[in-house]
BALOBA-1460 file (C-alpha; in Angstrom, 3 decimals):
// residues 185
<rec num="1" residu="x" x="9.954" y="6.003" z="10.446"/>
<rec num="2" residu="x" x="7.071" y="8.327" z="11.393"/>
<rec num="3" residu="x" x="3.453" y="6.863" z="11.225"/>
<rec num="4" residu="x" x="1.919" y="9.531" z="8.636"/>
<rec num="5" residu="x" x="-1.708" y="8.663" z="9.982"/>
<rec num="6" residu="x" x="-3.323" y="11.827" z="9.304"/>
<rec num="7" residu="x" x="-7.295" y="10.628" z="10.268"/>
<rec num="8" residu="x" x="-9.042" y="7.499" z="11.189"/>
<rec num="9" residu="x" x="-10.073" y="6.905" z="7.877"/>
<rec num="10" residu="x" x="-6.319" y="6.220" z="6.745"/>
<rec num="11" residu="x" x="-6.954" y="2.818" z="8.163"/>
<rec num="12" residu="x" x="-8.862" y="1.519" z="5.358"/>
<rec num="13" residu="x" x="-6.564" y="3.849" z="3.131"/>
<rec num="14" residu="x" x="-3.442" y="1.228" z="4.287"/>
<rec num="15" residu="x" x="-5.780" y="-1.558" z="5.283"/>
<rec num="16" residu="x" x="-8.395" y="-3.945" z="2.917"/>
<rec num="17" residu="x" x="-12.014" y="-3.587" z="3.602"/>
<rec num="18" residu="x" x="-11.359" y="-7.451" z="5.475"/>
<rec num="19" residu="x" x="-8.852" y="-7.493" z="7.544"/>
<rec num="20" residu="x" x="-10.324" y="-3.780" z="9.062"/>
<rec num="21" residu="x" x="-13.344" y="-6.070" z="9.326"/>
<rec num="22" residu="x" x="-11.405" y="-8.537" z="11.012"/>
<rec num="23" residu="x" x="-9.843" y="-6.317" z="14.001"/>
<rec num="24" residu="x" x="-13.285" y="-5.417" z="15.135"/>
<rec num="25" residu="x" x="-14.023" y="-8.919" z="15.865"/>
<rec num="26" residu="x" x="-11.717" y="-8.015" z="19.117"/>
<rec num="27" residu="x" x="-14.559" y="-6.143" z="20.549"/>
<rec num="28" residu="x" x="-17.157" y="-8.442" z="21.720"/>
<rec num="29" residu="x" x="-14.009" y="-10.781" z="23.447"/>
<rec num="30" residu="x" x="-12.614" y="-7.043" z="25.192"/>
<rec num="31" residu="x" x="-16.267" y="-6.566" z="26.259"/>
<rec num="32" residu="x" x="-16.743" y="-9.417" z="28.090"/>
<rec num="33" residu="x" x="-13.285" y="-8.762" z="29.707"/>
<rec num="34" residu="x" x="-14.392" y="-5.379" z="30.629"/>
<rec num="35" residu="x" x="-17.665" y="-6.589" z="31.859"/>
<rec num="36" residu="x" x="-16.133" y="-8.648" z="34.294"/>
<rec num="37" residu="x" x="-13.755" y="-6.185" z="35.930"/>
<rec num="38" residu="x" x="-15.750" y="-3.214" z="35.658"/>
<rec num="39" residu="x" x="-19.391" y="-4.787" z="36.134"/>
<rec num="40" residu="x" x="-18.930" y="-7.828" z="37.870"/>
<rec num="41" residu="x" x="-20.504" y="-10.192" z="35.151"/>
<rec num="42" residu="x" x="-18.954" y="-13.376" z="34.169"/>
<rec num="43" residu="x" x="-16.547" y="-14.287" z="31.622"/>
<rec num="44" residu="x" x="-16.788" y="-17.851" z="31.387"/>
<rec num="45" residu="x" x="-14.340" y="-19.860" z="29.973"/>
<rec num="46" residu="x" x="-16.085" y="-20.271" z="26.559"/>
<rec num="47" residu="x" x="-15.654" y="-16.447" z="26.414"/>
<rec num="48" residu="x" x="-12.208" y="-16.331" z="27.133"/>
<rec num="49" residu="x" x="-11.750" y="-19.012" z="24.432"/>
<rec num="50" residu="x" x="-13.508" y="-17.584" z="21.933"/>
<rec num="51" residu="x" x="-11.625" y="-13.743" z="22.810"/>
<rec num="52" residu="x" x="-8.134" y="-15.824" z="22.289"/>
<rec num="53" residu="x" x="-8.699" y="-16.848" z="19.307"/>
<rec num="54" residu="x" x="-9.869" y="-13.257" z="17.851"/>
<rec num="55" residu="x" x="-6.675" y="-12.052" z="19.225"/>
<rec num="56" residu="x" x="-4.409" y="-15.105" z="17.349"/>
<rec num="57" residu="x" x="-6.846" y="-13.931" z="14.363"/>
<rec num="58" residu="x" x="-5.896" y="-10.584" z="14.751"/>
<rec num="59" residu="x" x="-2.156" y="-10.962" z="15.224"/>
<rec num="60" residu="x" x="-2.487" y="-13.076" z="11.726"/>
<rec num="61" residu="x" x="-3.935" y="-10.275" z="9.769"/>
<rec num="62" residu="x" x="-2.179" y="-7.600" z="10.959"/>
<rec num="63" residu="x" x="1.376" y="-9.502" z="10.358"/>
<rec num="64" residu="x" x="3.715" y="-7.587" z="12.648"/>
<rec num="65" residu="x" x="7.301" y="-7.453" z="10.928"/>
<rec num="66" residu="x" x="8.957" y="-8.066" z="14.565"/>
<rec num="67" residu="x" x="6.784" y="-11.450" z="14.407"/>
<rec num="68" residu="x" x="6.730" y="-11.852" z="10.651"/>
<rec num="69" residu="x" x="10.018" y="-12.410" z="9.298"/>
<rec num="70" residu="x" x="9.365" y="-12.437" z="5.480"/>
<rec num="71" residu="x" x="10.922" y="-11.000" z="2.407"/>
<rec num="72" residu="x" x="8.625" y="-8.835" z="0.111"/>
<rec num="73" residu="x" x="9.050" y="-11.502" z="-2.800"/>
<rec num="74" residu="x" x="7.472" y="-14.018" z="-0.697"/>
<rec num="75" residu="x" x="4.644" y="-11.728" z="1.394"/>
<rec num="76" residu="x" x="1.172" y="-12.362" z="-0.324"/>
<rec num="77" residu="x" x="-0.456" y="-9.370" z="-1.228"/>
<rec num="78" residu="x" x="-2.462" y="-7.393" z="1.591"/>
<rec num="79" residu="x" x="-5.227" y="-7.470" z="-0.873"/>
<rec num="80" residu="x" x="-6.226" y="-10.899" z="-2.017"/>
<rec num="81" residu="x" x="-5.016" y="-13.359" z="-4.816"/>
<rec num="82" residu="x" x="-2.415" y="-11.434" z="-7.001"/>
<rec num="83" residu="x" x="-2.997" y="-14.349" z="-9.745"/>
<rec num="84" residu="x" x="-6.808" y="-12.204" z="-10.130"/>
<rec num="85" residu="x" x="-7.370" y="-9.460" z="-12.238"/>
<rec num="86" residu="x" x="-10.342" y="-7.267" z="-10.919"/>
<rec num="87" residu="x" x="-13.777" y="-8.122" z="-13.270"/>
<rec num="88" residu="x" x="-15.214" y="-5.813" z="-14.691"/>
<rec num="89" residu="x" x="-14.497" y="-1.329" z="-15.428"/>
<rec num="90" residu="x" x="-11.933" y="-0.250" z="-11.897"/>
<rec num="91" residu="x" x="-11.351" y="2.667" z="-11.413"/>
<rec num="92" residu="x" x="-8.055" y="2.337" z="-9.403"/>
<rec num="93" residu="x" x="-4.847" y="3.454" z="-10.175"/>
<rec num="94" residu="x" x="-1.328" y="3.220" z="-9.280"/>
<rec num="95" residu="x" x="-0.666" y="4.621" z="-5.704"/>
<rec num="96" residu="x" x="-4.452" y="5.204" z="-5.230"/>
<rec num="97" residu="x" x="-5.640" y="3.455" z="-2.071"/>
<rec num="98" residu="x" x="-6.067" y="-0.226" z="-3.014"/>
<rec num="99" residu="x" x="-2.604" y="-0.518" z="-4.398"/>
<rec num="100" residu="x" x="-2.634" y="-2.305" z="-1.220"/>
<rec num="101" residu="x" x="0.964" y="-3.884" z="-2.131"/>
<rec num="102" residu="x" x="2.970" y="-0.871" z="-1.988"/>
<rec num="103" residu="x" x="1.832" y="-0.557" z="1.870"/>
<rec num="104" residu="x" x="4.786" y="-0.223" z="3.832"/>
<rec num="105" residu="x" x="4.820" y="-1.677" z="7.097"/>
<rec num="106" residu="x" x="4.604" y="1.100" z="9.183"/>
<rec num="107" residu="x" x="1.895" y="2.561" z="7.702"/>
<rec num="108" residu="x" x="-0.157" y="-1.208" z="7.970"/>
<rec num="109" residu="x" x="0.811" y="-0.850" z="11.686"/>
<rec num="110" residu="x" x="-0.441" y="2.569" z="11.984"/>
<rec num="111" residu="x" x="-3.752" y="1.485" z="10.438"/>
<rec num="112" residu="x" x="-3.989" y="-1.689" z="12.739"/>
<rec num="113" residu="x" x="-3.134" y="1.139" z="15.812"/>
<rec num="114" residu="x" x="-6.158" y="2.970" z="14.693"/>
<rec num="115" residu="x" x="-8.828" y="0.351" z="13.969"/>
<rec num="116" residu="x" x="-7.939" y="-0.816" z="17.584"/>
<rec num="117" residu="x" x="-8.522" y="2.860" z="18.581"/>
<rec num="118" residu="x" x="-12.381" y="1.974" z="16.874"/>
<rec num="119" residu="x" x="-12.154" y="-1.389" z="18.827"/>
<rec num="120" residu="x" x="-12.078" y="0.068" z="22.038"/>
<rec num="121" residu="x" x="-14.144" y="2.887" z="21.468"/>
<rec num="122" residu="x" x="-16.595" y="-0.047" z="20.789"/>
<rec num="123" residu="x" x="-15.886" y="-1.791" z="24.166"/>
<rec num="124" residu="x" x="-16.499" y="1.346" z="26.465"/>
<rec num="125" residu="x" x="-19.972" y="1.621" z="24.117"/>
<rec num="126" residu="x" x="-20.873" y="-1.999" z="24.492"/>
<rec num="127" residu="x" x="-20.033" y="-1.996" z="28.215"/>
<rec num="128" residu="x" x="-21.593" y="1.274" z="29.122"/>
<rec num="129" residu="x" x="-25.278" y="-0.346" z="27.689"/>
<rec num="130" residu="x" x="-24.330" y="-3.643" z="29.847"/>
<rec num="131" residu="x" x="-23.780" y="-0.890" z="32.657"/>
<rec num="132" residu="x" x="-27.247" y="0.865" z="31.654"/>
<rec num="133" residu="x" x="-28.904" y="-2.371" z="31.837"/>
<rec num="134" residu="x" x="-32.566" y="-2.235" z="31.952"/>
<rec num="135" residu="x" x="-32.331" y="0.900" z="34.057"/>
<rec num="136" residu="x" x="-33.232" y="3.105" z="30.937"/>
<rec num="137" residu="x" x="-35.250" y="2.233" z="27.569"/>
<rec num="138" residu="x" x="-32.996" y="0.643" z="24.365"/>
<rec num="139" residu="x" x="-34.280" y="3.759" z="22.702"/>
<rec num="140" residu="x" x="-32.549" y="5.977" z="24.741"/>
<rec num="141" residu="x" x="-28.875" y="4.716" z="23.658"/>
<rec num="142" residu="x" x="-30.162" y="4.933" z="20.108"/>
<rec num="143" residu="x" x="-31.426" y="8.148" z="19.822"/>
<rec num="144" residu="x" x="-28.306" y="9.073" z="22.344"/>
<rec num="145" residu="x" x="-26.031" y="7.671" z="19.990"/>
<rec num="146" residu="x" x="-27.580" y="9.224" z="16.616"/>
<rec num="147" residu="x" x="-27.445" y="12.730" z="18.020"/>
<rec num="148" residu="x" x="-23.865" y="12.330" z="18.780"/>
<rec num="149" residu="x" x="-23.095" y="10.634" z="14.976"/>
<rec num="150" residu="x" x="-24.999" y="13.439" z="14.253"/>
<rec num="151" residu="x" x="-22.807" y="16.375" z="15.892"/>
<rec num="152" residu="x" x="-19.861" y="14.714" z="15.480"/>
<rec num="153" residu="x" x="-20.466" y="14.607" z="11.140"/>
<rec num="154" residu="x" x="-21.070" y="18.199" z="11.360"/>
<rec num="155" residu="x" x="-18.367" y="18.724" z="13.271"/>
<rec num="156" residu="x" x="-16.084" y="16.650" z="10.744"/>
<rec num="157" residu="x" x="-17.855" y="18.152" z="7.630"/>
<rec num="158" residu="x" x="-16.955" y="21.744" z="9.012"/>
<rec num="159" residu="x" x="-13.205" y="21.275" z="10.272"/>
<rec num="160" residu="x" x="-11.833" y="18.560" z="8.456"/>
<rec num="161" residu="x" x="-10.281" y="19.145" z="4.248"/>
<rec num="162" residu="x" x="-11.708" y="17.098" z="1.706"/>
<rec num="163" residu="x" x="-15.281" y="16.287" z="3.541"/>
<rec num="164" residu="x" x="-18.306" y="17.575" z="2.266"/>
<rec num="165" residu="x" x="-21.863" y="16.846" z="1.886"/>
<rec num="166" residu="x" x="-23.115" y="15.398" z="-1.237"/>
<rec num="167" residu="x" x="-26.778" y="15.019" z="-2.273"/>
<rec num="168" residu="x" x="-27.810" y="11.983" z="-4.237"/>
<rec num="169" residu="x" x="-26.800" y="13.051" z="-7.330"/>
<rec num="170" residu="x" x="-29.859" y="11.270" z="-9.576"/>
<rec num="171" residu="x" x="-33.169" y="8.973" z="-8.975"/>
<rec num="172" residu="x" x="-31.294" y="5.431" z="-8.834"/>
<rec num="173" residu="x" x="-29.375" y="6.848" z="-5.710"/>
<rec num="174" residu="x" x="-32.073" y="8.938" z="-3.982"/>
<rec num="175" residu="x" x="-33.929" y="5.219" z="-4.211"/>
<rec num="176" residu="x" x="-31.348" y="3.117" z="-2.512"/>
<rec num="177" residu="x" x="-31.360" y="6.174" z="0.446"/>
<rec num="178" residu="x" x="-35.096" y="6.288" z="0.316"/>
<rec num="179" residu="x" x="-34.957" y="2.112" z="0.922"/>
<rec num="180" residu="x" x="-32.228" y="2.563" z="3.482"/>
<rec num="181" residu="x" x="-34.085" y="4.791" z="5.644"/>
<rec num="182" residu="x" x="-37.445" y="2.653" z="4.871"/>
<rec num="183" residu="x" x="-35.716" y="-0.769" z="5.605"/>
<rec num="184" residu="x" x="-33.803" y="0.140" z="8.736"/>
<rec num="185" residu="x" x="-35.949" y="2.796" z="10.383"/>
């Protein structure tokens, strides 16, 4: 079977929102790792702890088939509690990308392979700024890393099908930008 990962957002087209969520929590475990081969700092016990069990967490949620022996009839839905209908108007439809429960493993691997990608892009961020130290001003990685989320949109928004720019299309949503950019600037 072929992966048929086209992008790195076709992780959260084979993945739910939470267990996506869930593999990042590898990162701050790797980073201590990496820290303490590449940096010299320590990683304590309670860190290596506290890295194991993300990794059991992660093996849990992303339920390798050569670990996870189980029929379909008695795998629980990727999604949540099949018992649940969703409240409220949804605008999801068969095959559309939360129909998490026709998912086939391969493709769940594939997504799992590329939110690990994100992991350890993560770790070489989080250990170059341990690197960086107090040698250069916080601001620095911020507006370092904001020009390159910058170019790199652009870039996306240019080359890749099916990504565009949108403006907010009425008042309600140029409010929640206008409180965004108020709350967290």
């Amino acid at each position: 079977m072929a992966l048929q990962l086209t992008t790195v957002t076709d992780s959260l087209l084979y993945l739910p929102l939470a267990d996506a969520t869930v593999i990042t929590f590898l990162a701050p475990g790797i980073s201590c790792w990496a820290c303490s081969i590449l940096i010299k700092e320590p990683f304590t016990r309670t860190d290596k702890i506290g890295t194991l069990i993300s990794l059991v967490g992660v093996v849990f949620i992303a339920r390798p088939t050569s670990m996870f022996h189980m029929s379909n009839a008695n795998t629980p839905p990727a999604g949540g509690n099949a018992d649940m209908s969703p409240a409220g108007n949804t605008t999801s439809s068969p095959g559309s990308a939360s129909d998490y429960d026709q998912v086939t493993p391969s493709q769940r691997l594939g997504a799992v392979g590329i939110a690990l990608v994100g992991v350890f892009g993560a770790v070489s961020a989080y250990t170059t700024i341990r690197w960086i130290g107090k040698r250069a001003h916080p601001l620095i990685s911020v507006n370092y890393f904001a020009t390159w989320c910058f170019i790199v949109s652009t870039v996306a928004q240019l080359t890749v099908p099916g990504i565009g720019f949108l403006f907010p299309a009425n008042a309600r949503e140029w409010a929640l930008l206008l409180f965004l950019g108020y709350v967290f600037a």
